[in-house]
N, C-alpha and C positions, 0 to 999 in steps of 0.2 A: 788173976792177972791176964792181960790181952794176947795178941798174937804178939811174938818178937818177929820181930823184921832183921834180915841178918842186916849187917854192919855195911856192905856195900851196895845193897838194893835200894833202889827210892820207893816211896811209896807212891800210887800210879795217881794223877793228879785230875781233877775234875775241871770241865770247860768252865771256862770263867763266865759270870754273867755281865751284862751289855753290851756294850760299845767300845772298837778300841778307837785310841785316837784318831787312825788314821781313817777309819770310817765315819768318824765324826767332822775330820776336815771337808771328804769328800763329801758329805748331806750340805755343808756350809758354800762349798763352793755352786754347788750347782743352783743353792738358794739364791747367792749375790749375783752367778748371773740369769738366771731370770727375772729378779727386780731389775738388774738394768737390764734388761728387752724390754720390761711393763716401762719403765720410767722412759725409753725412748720412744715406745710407741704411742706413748700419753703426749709427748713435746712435740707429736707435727701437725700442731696446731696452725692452718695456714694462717691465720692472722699474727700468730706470734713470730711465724718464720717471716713476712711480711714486714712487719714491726722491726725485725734485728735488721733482716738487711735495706733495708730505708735509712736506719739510723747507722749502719755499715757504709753504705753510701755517701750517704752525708759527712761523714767525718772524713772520708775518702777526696771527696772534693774542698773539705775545708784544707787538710794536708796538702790537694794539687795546689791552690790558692797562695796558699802562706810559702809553699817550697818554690813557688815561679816569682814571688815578690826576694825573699831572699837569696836566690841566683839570679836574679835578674833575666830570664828566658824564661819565653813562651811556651805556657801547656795547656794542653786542651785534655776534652773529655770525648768520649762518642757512646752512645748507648741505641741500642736495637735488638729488638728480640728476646732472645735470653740472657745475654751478655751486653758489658759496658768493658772499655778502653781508656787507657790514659798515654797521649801524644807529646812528644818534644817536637818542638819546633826547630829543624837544623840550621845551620848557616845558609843552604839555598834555597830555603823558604820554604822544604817538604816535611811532613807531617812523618816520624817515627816512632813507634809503639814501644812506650817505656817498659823495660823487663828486670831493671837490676834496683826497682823499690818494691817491699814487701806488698805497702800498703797500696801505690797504685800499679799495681800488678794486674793485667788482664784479667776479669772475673766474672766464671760463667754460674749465672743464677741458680738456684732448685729450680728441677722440673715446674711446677708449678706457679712460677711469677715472670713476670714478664716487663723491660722497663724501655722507653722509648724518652728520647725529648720531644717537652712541650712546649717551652718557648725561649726566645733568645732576646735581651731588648726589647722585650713586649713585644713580638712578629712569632709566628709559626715559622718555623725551620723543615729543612728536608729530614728525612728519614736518616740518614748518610753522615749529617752535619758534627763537627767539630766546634766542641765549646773554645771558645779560646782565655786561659789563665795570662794575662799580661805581667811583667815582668814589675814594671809601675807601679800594678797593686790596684788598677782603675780597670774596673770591668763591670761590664753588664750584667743587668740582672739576669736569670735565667732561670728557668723550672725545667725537672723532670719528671715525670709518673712512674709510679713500679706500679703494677697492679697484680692481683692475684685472684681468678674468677671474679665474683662479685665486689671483694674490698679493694679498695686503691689507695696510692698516698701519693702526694706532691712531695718535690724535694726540692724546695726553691733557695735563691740567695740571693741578697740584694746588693746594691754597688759599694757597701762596706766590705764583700766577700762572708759575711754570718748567713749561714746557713739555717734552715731550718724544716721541720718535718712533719707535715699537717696531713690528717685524714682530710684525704679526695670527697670532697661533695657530689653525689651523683648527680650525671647532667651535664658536670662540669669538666673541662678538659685543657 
């Protein structure tokens, strides 16, 4: 017969083997976040950041468009640099900088892209220039460029207000 263990002594217990849970969450979380660092640092693909915000843009100006025909007031657009603008046109005829719509909300580009307007009514415009959204719904045509180093893209729209988003042919401006 073996040893007797009195009645109130445990017997002294052996390290468990593996992993406890919680060392298993901790190997799991440090995994998900380093695929998302790889999975971000894989996405700044300039062409693709290029591509969103062209077609970010675009949709931006379809909304100024559609919202100046259904209030019946003037909005414009202004784009330079790194950043584009969206205006109301007050009662005294001065241009104010809309702040209380999400979508045209002041909006400063990635480092890396740059957009300017390129024409207004088929004419070169200033640097400075304010598109103008008519209340009417009759507006000119107009293009913008974003470009990003070597790629660029048009953001043109025609006197229907449709929008659209075509890679820049180099040369062309």
């Amino acid at each position: 017969m073996g040893p007797l263990i009195p009645s109130g002594a445990r017997p002294a217990r052996r390290p468990a083997a593996g992993f406890t849970l919680v060392e298993m969450l901790v190997v799991l979380i440090v995994l998900a976040t380093a695929a998302a660092l790889l999975v971000a640092g894989i996405d700044r693909d300039p062409r693709r950041t290029l591509a969103a915000e062209a077609r970010r843009l675009a949709g931006a100006l379809e909304h100024a468009a559609a919202l100046a025909q259904w209030t019946g007031e003037t909005l414009g657009v202004s784009a330079s640099g790194t950043s584009y603008r969206f205006w109301r046109r007050g009662s005294d005829g001065r241009w104010n900088g809309i702040g209380d719509d999400d979508v045209l909300a002041p909006r400063r580009l990635p480092d890396e892209l740059q957009v300017a307007v390129a024409s207004y009514a088929g004419a070169a415009v200033a640097a400075d220039a304010i598109l103008p959204f008519r209340g009417s719904g009759r507006n000119e045509p107009y293009a913008l460029v974003l470009a990003s180093g070597s790629a660029s893209m048009v953001i043109a729209a025609d006197v229907l207000n449709r929008v659209a988003v075509a890679v820049a042919t180099p040369g062309a401006r």
